[in-house]
C-alpha positions as CSV (number, residue, x, y, z in Angstrom):
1,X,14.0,-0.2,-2.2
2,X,12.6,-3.9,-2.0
3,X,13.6,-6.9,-4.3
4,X,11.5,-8.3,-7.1
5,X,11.5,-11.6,-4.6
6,X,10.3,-9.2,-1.7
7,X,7.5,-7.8,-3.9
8,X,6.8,-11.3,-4.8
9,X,6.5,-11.8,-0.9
10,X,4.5,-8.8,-0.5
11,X,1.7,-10.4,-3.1
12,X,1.5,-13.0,-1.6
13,X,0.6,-11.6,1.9
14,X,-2.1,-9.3,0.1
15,X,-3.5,-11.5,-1.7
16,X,-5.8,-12.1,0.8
17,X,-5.8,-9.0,2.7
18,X,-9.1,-7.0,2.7
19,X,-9.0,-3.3,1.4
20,X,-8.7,-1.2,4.6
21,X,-8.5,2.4,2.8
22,X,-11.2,3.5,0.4
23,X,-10.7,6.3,-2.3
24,X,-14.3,7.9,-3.2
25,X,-14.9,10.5,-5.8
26,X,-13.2,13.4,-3.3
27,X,-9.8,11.6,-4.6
28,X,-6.6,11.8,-2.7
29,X,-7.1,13.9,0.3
30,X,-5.1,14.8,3.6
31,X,-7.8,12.5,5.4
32,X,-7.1,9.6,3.3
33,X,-3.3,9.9,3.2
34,X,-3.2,9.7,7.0
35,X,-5.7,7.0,7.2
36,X,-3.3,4.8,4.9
37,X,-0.4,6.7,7.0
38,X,-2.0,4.5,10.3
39,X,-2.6,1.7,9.2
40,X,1.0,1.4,7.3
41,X,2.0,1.6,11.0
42,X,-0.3,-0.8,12.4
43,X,-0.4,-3.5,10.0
44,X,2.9,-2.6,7.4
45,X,0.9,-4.4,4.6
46,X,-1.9,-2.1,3.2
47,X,-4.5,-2.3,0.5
48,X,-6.8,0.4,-1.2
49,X,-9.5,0.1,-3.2
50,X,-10.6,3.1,-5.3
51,X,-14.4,3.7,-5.6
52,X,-16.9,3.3,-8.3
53,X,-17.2,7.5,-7.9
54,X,-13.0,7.6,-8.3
55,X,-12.1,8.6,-11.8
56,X,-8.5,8.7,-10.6
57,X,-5.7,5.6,-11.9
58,X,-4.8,3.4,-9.1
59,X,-1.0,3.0,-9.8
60,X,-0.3,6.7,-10.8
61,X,-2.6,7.2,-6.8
62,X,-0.4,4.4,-5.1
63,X,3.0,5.7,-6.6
64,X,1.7,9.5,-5.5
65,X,1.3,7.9,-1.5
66,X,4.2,5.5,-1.5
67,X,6.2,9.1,-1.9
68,X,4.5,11.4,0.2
69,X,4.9,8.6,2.9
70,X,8.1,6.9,2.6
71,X,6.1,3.6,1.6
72,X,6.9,1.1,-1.5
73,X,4.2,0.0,-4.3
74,X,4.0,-3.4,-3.9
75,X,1.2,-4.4,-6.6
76,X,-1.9,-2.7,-8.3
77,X,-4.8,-5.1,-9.8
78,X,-8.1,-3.1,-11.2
79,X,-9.1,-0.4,-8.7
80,X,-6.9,-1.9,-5.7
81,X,-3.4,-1.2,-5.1
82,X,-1.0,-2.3,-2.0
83,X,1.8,-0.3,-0.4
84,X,4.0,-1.6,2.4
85,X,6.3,0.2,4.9
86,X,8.2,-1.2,7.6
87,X,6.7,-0.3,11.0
88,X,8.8,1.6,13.7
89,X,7.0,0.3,16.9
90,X,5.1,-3.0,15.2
91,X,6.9,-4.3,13.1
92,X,5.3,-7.8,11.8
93,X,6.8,-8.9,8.2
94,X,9.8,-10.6,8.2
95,X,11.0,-9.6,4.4
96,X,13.2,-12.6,2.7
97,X,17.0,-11.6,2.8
98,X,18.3,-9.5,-0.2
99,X,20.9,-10.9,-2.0
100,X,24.5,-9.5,-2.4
């Protein structure tokens, strides 16, 4: 679980992040939860933009992934959300310390 000042972090990293995941009108399939699987490990940071086709709601999606994969919802903004997940082999964020 990550701190409100993490999440805060997070935003601020994907604010200018480019969406690297698309969700068309086929919705949430096995193909798109490994794609955002990948690139959670390559790049920690990931954001997902639904499609005009989508008639699915990005946060209840994001919330959906983040628990199938082990990932936290960091922020959702029209038809974009982000997730993040530490990396095992790349690790790249440095998160700000939580306090005791």
């Amino acid at each position: 679980m990550i701190t409100s000042k993490q999440r805060s972090y997070l935003r601020s990293l994907a604010h200018s992040l480019e969406p690297s995941v698309y969700l068309g009108k086929s919705g949430l399939t096995d193909n798109v939860i490994k794609e955002v699987d990948v690139n959670l490990e390559a790049r920690e940071l990931v954001k997902v933009k639904l499609q005009e086709g989508c008639s699915l709601e990005p946060k209840d999606v994001a919330n959906q992934i983040a628990e199938q994969l082990g990932a936290e919802f960091v922020q959702a903004i029209g038809k974009k959300f982000t997730l993040y997940r530490e990396s095992k082999e790349n690790k790249q964020i440095e998160l700000p310390k939580a306090k005791k």
